[in-house]
C-alpha distance (Angstrom), angle and dihedral (degrees) to the residues before:
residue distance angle dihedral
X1 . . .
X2 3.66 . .
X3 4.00 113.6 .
X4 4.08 117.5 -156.7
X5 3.00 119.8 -149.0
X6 4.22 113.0 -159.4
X7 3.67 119.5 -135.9
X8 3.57 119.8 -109.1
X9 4.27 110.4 -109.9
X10 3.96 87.6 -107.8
X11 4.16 94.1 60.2
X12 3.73 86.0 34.5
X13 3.93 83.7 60.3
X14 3.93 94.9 40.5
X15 4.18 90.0 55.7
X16 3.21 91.7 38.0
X17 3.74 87.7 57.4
X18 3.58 95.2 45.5
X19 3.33 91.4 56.3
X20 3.47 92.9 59.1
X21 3.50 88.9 46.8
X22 4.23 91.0 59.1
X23 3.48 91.9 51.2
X24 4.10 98.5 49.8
X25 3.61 85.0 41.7
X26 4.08 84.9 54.3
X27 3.54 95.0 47.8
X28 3.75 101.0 39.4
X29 3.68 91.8 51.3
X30 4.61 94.9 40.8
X31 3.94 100.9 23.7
X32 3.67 114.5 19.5
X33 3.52 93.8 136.7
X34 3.23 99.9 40.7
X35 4.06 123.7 85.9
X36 3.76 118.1 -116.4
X37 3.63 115.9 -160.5
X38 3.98 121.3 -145.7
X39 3.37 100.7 -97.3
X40 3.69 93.6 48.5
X41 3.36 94.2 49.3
X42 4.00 87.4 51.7
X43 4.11 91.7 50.9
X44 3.61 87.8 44.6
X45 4.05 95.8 47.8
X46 4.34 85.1 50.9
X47 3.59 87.7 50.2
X48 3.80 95.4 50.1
X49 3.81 92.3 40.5
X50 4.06 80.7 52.0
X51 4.32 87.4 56.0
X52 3.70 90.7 50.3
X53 3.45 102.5 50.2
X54 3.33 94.1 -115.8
X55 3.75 131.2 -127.0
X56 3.89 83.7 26.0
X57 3.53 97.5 57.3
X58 3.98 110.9 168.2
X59 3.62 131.1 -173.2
X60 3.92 90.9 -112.8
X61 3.82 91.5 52.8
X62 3.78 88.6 49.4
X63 3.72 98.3 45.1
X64 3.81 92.7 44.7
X65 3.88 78.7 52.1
X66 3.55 101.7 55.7
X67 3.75 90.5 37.1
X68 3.89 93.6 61.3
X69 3.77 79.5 43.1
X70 4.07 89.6 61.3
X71 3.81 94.0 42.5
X72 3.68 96.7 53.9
X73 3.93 87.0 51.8
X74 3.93 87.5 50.9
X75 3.57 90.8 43.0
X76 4.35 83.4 50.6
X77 3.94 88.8 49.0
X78 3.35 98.6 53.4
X79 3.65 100.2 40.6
X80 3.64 98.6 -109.6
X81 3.88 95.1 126.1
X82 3.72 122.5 38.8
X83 3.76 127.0 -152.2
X84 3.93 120.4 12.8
X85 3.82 106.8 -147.8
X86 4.05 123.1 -168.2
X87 3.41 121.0 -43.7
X88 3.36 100.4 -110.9
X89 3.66 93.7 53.5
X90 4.38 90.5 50.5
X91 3.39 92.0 54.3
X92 4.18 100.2 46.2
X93 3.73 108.8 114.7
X94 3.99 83.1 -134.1
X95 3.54 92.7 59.7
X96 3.70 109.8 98.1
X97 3.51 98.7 -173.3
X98 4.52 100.3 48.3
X99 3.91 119.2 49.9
X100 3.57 97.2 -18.9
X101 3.32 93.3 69.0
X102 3.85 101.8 50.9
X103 3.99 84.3 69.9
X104 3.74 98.4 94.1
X105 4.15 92.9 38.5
X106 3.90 82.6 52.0
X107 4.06 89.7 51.2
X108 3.73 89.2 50.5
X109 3.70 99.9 45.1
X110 3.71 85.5 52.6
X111 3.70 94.0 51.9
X112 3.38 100.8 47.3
X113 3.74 90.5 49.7
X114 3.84 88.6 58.2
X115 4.06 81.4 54.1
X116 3.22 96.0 47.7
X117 4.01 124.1 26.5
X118 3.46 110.1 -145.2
X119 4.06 101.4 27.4
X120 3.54 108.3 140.6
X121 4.16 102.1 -4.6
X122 3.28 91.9 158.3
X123 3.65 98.8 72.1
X124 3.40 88.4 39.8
X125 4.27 91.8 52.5
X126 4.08 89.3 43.0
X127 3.98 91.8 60.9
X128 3.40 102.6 41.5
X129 3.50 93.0 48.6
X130 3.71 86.5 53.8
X131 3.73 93.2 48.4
X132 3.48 90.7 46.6
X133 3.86 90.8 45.2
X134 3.90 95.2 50.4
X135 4.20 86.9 49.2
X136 3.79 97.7 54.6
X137 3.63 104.3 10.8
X138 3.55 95.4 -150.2
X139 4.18 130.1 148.6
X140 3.47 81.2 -132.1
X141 3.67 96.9 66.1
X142 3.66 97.1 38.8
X143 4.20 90.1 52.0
X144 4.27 87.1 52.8
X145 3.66 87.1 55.6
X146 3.84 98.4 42.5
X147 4.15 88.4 48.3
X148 3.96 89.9 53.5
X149 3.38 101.0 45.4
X150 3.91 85.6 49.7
X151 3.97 90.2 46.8
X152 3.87 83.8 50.0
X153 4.16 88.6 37.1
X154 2.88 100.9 -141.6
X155 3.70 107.1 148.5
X156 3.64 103.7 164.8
X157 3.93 84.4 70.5
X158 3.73 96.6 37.7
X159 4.02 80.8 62.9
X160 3.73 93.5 46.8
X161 4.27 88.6 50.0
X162 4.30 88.0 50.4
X163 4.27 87.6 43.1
X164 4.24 97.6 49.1
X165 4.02 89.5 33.6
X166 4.28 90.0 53.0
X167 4.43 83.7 44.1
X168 3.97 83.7 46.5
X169 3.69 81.9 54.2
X170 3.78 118.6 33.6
X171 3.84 98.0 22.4
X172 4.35 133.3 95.4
């Protein structure tokens, strides 16, 4: 017999923060410039909560999370992936063509990296930090991640961390 055991309100209130936190890191990195309405932003948050496993959020889950997240903006850049519909749509498990589909680049990213330490750190350095970030929300964590990712220079990610840390701020 299984036995559940309910969180207390205070880790109810940290997952239910870093939930937030995956979807503003989702939106700043696929549709900061476009507008999300309330209700979208709702459907989209449930969806995201769905990703993470949500009330059980770990840091793997929300790393692998923002990681997909990262590899379906690569696959945007390079013109891998064509049109980006609503949020809401991207991130429905029935949707072939959104999150779902950033499973098998996620596999392969992870095997290479067990190749080949090192490959792709960055992306690796950016979420983390942002995990970490979202836990403690301290400068200090924030300014570790900013001075690896500039050790690593990777710049296109350092302006990803300031873009979803202002949405963590001054968005919903």
């Amino acid at each position: 017999m299984t036995r559940i055991i309910p969180l207390s309100p205070i880790e109810c209130a940290a997952t239910e923060r870093l939930a937030l936190a995956g979807w503003q890191f989702a939106r700043a990195v696929l549709w900061a410039e476009q507008p999300v309405g309330n209700a979208e932003n709702q459907r989209a948050l449930t969806l995201v909560k769905e990703h993470l496993l949500y009330p059980a959020i770990t840091e793997a889950a929300f790393n692998a999370f923002c990681e997909r997240i990262l590899l379906a903006r690569e696959a945007q850049l390079t013109g891998q992936s064509g049109y980006l519909p609503q949020p809401s749509v991207w991130l429905h498990p029935g949707y072939g063509e959104g999150y779902s589909a950033t499973q098998g680049q996620y596999e392969r990213l992870q095997q290479i990296r067990r190749e080949v330490p090192g490959y792709r750190e960055a992306y690796s350095v950016l979420v983390t930090g942002y995990y970490k970030y979202h836990c403690r929300m301290r400068r200090s964590t924030f300014n570790r991640c900013r001075r690896k990712l500039l050790q690593h220079k990777a710049y296109g990610l350092l302006s990803l961390l300031y873009r979803a840390t202002i949405y963590a701020k001054f968005s919903l």
